[in-house]
mmCIF entry with sequence, helices, sheets and N, C-alpha, C, O atoms, coordinates in Angstrom:
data_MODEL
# 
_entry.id   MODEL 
# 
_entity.id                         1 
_entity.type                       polymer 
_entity.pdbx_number_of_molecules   1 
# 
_entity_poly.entity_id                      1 
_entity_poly.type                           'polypeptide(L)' 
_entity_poly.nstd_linkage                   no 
_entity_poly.nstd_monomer                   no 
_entity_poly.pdbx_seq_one_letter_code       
;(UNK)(UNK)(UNK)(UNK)(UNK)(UNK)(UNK)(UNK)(UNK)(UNK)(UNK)(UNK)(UNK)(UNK)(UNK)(UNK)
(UNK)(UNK)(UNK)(UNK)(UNK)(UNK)(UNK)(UNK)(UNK)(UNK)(UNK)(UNK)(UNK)(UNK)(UNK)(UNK)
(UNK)(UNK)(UNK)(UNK)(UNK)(UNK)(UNK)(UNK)(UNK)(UNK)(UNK)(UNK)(UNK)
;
_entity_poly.pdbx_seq_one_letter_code_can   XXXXXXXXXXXXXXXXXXXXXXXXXXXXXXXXXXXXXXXXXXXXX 
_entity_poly.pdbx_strand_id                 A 
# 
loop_
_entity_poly_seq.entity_id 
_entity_poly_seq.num 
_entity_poly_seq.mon_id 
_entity_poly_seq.hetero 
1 1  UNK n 
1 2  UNK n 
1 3  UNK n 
1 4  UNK n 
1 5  UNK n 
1 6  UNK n 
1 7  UNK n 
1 8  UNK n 
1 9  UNK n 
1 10 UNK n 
1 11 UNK n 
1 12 UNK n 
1 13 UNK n 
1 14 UNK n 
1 15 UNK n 
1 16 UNK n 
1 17 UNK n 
1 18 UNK n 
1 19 UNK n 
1 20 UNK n 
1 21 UNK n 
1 22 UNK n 
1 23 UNK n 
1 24 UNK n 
1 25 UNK n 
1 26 UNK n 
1 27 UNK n 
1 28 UNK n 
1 29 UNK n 
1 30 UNK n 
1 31 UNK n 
1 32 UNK n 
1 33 UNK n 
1 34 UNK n 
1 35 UNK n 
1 36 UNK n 
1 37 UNK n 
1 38 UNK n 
1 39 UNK n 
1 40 UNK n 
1 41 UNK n 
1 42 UNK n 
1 43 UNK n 
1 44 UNK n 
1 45 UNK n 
# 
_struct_asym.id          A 
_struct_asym.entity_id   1 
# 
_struct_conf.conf_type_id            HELX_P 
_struct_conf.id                      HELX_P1 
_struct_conf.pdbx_PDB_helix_id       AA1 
_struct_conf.beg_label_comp_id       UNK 
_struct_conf.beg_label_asym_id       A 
_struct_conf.beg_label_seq_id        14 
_struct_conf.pdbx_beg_PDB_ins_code   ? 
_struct_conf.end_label_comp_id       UNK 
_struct_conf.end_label_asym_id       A 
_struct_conf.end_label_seq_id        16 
_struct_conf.pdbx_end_PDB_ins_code   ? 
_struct_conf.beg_auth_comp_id        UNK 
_struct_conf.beg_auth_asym_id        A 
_struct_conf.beg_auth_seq_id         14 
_struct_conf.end_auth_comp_id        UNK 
_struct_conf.end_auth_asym_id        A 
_struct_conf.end_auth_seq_id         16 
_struct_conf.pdbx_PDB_helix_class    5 
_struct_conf.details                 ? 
_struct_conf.pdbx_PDB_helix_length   3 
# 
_struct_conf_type.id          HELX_P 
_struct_conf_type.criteria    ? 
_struct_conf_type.reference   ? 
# 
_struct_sheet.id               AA1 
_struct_sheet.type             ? 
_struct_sheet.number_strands   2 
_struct_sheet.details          ? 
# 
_struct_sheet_order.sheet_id     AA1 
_struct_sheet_order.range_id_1   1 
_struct_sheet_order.range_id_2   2 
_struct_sheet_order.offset       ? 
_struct_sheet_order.sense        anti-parallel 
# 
loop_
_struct_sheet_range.sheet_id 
_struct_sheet_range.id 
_struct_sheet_range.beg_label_comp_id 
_struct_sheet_range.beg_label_asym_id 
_struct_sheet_range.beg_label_seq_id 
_struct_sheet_range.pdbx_beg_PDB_ins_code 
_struct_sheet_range.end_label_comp_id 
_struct_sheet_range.end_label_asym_id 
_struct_sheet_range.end_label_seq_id 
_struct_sheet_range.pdbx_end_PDB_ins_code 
_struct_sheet_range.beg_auth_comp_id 
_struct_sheet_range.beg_auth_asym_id 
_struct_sheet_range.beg_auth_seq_id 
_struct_sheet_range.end_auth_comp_id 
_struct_sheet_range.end_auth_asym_id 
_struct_sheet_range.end_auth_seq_id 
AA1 1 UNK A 18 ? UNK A 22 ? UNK A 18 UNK A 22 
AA1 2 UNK A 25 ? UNK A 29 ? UNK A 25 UNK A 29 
# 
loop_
_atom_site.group_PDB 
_atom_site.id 
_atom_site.type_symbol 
_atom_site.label_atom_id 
_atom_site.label_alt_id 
_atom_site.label_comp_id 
_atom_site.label_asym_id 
_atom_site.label_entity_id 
_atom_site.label_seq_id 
_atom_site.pdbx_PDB_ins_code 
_atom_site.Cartn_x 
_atom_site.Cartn_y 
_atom_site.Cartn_z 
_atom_site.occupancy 
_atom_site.B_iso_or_equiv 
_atom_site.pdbx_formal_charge 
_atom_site.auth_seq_id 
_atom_site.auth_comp_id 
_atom_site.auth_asym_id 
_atom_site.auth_atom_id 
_atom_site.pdbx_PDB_model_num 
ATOM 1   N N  . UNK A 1 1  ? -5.992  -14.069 -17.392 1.00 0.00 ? 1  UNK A N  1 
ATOM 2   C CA . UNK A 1 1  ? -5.987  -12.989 -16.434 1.00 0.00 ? 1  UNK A CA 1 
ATOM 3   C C  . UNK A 1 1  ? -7.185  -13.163 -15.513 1.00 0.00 ? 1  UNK A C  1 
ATOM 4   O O  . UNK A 1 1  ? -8.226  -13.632 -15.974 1.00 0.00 ? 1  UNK A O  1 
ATOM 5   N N  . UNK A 1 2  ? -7.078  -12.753 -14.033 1.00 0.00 ? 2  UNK A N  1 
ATOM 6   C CA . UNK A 1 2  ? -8.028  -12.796 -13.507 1.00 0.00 ? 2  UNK A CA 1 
ATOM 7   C C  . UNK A 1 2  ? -8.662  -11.518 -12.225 1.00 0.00 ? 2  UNK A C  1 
ATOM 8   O O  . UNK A 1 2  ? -7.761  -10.852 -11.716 1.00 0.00 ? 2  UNK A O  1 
ATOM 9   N N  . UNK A 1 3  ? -9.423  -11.354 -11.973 1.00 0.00 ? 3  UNK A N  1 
ATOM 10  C CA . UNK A 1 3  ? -9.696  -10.092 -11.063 1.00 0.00 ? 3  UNK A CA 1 
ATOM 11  C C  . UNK A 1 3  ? -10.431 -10.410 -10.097 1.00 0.00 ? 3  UNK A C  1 
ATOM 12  O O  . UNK A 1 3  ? -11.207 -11.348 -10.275 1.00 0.00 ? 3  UNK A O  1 
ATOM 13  N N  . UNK A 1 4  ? -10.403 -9.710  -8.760  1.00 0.00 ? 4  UNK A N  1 
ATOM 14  C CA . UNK A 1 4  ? -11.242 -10.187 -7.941  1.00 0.00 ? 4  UNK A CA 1 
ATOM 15  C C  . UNK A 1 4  ? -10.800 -8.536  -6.605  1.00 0.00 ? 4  UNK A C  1 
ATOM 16  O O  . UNK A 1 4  ? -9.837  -8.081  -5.987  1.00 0.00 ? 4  UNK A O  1 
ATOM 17  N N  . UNK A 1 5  ? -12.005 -8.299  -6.792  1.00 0.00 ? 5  UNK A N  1 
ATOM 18  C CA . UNK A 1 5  ? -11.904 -7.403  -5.585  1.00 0.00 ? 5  UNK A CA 1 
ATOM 19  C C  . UNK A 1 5  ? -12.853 -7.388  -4.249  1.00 0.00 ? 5  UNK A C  1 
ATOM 20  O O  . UNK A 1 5  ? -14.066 -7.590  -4.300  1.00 0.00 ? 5  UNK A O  1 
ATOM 21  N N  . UNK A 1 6  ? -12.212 -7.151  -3.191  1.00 0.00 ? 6  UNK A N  1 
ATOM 22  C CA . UNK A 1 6  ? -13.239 -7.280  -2.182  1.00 0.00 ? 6  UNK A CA 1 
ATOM 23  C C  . UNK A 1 6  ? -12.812 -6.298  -0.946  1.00 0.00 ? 6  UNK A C  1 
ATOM 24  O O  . UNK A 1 6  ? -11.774 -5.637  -0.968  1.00 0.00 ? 6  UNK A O  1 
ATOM 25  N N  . UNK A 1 7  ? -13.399 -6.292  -0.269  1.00 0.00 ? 7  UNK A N  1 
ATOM 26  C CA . UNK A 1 7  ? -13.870 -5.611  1.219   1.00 0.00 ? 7  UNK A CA 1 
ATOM 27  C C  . UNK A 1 7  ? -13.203 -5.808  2.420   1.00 0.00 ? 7  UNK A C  1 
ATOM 28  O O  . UNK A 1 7  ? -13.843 -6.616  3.091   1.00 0.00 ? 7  UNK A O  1 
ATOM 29  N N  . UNK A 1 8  ? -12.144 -5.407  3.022   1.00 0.00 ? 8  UNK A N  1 
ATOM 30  C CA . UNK A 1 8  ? -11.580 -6.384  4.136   1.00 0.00 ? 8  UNK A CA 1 
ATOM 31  C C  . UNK A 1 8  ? -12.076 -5.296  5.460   1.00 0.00 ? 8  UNK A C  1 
ATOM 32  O O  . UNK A 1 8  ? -12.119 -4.067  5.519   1.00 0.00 ? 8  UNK A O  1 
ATOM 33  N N  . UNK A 1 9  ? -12.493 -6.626  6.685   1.00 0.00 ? 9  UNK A N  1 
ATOM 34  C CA . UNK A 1 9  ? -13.776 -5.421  7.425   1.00 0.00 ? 9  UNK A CA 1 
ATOM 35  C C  . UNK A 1 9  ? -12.118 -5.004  8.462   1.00 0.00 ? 9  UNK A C  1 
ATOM 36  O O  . UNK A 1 9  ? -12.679 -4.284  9.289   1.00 0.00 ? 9  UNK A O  1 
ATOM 37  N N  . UNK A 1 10 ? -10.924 -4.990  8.816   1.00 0.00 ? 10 UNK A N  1 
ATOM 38  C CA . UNK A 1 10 ? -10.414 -3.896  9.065   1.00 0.00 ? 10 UNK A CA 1 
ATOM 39  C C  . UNK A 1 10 ? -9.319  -3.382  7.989   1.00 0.00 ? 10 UNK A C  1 
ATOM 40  O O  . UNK A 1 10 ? -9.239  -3.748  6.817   1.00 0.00 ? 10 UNK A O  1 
ATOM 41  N N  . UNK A 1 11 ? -8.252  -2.172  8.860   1.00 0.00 ? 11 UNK A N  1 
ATOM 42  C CA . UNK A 1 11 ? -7.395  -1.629  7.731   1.00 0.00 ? 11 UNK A CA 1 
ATOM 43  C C  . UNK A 1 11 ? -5.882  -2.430  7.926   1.00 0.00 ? 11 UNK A C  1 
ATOM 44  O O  . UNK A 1 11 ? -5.418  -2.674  9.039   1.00 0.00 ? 11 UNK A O  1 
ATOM 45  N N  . UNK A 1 12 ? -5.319  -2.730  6.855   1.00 0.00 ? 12 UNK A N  1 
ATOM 46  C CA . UNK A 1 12 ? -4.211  -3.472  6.608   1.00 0.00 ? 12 UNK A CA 1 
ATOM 47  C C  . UNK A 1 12 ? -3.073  -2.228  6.323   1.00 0.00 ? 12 UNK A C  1 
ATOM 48  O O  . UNK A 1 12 ? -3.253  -1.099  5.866   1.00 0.00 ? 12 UNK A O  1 
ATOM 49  N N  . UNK A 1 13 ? -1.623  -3.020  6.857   1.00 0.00 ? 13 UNK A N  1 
ATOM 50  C CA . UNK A 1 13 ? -0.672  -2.563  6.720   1.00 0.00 ? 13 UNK A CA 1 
ATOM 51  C C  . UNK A 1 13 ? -0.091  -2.638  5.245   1.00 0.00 ? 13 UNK A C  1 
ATOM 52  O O  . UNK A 1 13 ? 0.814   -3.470  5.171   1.00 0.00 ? 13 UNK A O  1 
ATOM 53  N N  . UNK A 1 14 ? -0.380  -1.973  4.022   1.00 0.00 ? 14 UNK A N  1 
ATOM 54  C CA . UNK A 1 14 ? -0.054  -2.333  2.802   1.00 0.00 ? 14 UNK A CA 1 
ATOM 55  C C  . UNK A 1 14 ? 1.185   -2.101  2.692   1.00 0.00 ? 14 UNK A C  1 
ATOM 56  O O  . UNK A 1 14 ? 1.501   -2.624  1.624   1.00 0.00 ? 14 UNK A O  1 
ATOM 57  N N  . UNK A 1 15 ? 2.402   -1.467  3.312   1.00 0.00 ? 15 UNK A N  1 
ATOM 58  C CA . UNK A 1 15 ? 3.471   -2.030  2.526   1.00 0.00 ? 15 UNK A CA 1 
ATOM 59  C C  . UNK A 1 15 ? 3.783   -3.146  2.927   1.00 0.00 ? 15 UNK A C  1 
ATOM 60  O O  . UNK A 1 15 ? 4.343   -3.669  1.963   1.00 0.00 ? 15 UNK A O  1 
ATOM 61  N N  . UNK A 1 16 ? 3.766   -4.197  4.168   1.00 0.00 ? 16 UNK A N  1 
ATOM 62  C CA . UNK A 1 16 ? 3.929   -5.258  4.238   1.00 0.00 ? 16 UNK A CA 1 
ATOM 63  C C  . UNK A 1 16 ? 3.335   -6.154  4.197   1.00 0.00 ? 16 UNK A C  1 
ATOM 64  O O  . UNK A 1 16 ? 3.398   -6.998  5.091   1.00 0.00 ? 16 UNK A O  1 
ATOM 65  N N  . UNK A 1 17 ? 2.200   -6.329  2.660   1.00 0.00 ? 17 UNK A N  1 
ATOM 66  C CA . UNK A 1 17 ? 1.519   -7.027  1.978   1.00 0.00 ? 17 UNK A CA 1 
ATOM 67  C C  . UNK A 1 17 ? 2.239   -7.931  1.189   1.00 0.00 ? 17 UNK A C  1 
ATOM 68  O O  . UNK A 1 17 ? 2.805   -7.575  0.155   1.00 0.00 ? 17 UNK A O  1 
ATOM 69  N N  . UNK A 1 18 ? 2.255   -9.270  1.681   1.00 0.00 ? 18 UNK A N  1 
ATOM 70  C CA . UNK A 1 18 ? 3.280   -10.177 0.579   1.00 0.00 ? 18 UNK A CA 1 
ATOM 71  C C  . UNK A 1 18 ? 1.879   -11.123 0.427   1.00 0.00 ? 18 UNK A C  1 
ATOM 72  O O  . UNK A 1 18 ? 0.889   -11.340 1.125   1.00 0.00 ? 18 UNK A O  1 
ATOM 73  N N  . UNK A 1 19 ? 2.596   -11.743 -1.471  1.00 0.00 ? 19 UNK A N  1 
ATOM 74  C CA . UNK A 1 19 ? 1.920   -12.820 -1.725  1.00 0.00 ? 19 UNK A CA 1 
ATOM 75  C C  . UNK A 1 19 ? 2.672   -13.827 -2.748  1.00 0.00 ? 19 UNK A C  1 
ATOM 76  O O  . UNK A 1 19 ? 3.381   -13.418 -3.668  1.00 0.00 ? 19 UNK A O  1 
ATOM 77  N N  . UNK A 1 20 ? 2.501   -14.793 -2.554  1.00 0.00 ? 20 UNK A N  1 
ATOM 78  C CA . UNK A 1 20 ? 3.384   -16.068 -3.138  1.00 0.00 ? 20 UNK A CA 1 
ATOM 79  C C  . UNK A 1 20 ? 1.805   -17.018 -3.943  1.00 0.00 ? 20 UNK A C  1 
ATOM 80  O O  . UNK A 1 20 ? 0.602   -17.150 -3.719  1.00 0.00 ? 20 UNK A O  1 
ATOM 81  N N  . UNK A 1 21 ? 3.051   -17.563 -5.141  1.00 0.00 ? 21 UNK A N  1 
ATOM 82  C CA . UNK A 1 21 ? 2.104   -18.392 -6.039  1.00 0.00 ? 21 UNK A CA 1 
ATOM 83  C C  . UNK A 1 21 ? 3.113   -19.946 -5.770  1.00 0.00 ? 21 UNK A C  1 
ATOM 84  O O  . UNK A 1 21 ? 4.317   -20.126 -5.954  1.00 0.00 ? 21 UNK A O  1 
ATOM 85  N N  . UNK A 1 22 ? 2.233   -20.724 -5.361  1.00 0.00 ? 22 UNK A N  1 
ATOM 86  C CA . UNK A 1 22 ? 3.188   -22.130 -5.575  1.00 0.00 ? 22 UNK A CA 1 
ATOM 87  C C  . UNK A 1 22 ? 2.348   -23.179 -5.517  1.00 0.00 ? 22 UNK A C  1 
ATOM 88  O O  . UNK A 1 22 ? 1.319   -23.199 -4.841  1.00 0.00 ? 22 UNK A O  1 
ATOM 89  N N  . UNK A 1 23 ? 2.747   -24.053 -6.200  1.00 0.00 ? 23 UNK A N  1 
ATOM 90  C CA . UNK A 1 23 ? 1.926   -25.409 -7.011  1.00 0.00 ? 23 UNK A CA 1 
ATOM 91  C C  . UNK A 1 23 ? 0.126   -24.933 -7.060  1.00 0.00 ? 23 UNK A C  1 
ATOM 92  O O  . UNK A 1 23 ? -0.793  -25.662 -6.688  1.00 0.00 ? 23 UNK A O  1 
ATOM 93  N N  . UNK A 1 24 ? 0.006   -23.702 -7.554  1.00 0.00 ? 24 UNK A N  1 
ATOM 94  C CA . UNK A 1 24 ? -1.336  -23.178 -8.348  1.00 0.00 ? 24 UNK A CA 1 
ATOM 95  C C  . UNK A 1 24 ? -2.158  -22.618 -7.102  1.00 0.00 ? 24 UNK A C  1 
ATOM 96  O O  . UNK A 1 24 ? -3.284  -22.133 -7.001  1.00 0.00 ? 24 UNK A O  1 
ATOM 97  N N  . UNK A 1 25 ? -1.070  -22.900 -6.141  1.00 0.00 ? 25 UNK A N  1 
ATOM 98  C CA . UNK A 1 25 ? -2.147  -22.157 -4.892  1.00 0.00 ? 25 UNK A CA 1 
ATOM 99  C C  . UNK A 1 25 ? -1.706  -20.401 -4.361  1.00 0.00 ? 25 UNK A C  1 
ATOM 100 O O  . UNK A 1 25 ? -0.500  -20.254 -4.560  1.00 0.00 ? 25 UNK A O  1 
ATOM 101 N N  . UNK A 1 26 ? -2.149  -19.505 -3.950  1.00 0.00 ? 26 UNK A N  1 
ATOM 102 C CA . UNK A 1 26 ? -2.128  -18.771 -4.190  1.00 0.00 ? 26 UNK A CA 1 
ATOM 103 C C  . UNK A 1 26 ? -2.595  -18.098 -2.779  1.00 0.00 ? 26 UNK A C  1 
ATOM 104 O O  . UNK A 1 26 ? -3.750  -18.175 -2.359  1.00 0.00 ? 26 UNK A O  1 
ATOM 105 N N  . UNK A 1 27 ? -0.960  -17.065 -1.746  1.00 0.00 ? 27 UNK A N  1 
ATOM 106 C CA . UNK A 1 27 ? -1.064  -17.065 -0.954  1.00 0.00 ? 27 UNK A CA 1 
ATOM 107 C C  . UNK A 1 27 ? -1.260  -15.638 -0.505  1.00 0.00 ? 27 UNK A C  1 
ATOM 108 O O  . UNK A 1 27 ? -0.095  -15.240 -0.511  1.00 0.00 ? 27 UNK A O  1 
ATOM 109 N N  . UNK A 1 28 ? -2.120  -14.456 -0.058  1.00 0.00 ? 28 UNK A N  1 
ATOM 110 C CA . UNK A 1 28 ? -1.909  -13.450 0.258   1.00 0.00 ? 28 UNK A CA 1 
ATOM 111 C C  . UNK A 1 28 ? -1.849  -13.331 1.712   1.00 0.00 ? 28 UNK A C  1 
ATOM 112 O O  . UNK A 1 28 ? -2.714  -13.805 2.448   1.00 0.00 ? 28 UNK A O  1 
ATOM 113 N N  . UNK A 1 29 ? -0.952  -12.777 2.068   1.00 0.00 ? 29 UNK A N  1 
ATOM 114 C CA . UNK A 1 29 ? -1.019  -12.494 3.590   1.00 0.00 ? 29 UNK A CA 1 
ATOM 115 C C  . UNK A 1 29 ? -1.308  -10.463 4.089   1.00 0.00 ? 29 UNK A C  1 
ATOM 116 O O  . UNK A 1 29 ? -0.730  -9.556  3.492   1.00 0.00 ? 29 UNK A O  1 
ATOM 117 N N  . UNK A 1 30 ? -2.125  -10.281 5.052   1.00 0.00 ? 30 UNK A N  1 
ATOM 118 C CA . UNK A 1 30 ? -2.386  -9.035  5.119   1.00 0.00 ? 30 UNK A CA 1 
ATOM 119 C C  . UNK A 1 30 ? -2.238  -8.727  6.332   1.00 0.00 ? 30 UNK A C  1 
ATOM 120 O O  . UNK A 1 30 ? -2.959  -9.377  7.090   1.00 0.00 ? 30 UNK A O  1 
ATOM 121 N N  . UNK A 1 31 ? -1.566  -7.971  6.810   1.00 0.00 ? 31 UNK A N  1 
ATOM 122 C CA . UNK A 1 31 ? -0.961  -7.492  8.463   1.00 0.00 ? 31 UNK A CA 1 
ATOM 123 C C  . UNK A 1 31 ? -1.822  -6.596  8.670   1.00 0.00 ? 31 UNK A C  1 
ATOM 124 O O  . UNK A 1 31 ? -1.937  -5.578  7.987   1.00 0.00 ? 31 UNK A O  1 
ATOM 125 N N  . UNK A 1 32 ? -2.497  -6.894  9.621   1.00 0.00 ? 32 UNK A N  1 
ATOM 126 C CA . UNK A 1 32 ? -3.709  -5.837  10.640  1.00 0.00 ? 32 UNK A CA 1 
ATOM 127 C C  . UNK A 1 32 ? -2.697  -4.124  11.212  1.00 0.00 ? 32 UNK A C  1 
ATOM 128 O O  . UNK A 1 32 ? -1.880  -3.960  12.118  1.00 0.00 ? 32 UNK A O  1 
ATOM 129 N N  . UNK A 1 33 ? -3.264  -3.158  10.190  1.00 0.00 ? 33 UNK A N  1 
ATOM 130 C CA . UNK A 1 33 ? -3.282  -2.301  10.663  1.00 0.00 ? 33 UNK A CA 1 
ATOM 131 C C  . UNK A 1 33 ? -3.124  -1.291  11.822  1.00 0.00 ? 33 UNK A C  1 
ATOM 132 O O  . UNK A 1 33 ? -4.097  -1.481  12.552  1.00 0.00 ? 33 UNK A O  1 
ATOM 133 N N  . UNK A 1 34 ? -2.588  -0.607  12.176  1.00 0.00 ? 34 UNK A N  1 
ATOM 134 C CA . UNK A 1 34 ? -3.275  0.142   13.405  1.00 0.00 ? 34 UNK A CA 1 
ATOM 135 C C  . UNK A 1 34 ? -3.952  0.973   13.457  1.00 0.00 ? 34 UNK A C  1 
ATOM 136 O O  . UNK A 1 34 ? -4.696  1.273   14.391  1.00 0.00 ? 34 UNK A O  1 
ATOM 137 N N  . UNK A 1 35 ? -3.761  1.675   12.097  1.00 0.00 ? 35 UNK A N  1 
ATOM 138 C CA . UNK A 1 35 ? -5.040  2.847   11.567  1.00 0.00 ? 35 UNK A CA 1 
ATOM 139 C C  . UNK A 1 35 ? -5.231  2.801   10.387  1.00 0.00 ? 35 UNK A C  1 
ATOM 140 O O  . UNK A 1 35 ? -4.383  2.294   9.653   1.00 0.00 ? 35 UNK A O  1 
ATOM 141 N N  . UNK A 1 36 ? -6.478  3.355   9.864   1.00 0.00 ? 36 UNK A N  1 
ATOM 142 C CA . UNK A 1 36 ? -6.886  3.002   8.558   1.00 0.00 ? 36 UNK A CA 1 
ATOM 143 C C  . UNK A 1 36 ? -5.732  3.991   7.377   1.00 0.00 ? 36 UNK A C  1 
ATOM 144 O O  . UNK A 1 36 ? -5.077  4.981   7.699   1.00 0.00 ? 36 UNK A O  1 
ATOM 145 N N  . UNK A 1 37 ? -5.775  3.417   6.177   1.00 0.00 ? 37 UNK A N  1 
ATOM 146 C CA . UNK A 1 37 ? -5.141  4.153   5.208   1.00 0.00 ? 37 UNK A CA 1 
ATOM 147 C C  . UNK A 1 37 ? -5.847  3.586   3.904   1.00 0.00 ? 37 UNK A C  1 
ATOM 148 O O  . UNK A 1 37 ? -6.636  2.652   3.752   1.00 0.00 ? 37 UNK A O  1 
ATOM 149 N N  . UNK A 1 38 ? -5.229  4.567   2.944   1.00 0.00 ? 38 UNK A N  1 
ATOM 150 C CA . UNK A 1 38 ? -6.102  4.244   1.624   1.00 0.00 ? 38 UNK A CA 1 
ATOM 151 C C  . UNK A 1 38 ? -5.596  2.951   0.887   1.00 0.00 ? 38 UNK A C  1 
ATOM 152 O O  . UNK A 1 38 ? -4.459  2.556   1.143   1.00 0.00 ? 38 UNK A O  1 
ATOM 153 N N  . UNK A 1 39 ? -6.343  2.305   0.031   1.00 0.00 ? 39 UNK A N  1 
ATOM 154 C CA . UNK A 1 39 ? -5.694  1.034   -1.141  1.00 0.00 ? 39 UNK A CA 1 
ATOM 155 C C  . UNK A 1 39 ? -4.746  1.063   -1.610  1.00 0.00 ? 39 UNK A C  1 
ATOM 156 O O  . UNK A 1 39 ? -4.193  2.153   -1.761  1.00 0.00 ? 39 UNK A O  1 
ATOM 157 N N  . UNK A 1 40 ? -4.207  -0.003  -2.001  1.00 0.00 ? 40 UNK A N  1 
ATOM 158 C CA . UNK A 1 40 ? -3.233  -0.003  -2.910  1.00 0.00 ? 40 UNK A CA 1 
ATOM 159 C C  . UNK A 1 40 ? -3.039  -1.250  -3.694  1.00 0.00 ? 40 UNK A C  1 
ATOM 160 O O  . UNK A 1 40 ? -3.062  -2.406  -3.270  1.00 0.00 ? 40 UNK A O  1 
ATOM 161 N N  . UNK A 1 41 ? -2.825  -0.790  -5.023  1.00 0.00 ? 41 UNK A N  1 
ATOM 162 C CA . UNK A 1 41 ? -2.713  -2.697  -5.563  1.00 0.00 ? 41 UNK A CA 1 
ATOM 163 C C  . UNK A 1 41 ? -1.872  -2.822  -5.533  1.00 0.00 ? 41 UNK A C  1 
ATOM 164 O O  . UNK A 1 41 ? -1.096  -1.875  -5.404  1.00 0.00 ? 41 UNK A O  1 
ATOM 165 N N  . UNK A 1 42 ? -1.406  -4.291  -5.650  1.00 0.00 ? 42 UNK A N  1 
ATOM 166 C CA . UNK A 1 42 ? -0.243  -5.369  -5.724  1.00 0.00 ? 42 UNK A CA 1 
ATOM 167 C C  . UNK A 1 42 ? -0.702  -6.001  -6.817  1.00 0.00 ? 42 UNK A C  1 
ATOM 168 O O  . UNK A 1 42 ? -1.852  -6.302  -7.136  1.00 0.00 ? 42 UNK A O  1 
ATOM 169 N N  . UNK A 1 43 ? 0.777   -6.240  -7.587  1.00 0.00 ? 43 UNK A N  1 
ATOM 170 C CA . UNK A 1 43 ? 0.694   -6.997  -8.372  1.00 0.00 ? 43 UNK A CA 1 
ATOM 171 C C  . UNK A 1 43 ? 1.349   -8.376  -8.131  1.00 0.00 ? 43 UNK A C  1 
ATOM 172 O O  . UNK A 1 43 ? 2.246   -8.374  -7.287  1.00 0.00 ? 43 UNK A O  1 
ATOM 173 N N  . UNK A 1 44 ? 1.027   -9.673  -8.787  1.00 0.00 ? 44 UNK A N  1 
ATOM 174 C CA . UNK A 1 44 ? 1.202   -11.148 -8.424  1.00 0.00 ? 44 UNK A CA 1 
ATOM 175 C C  . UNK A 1 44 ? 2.196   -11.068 -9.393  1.00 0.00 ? 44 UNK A C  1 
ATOM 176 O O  . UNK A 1 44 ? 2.188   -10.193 -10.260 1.00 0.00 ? 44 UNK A O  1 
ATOM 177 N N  . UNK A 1 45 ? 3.237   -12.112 -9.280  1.00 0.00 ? 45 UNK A N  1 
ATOM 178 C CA . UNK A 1 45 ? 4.033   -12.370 -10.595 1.00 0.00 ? 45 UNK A CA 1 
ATOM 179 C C  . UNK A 1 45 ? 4.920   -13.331 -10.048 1.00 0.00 ? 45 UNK A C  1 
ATOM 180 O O  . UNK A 1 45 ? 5.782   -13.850 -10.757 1.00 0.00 ? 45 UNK A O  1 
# 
């Protein structure tokens, strides 16, 4: 298991937060916002 949290300096569009795992690399993509909103996790799988 692994964790890692951090800071992103603007606000992201979290429902159209995708992320892909393939040959051990590990891809998050985060769509720039237009206004700020609160966190949300995603889970990898």
């Amino acid at each position: 298991m692994f964790h890692r949290s951090l800071g992103l300096p603007r606000p992201v569009r979290d429902d159209e937060i995708t992320a892909t795992l393939a040959d051990g690399v590990l891809e998050v993509r985060l769509p720039i916002a237009d206004r700020e909103r609160d966190g949300r996790r995603i889970d990898i799988g």
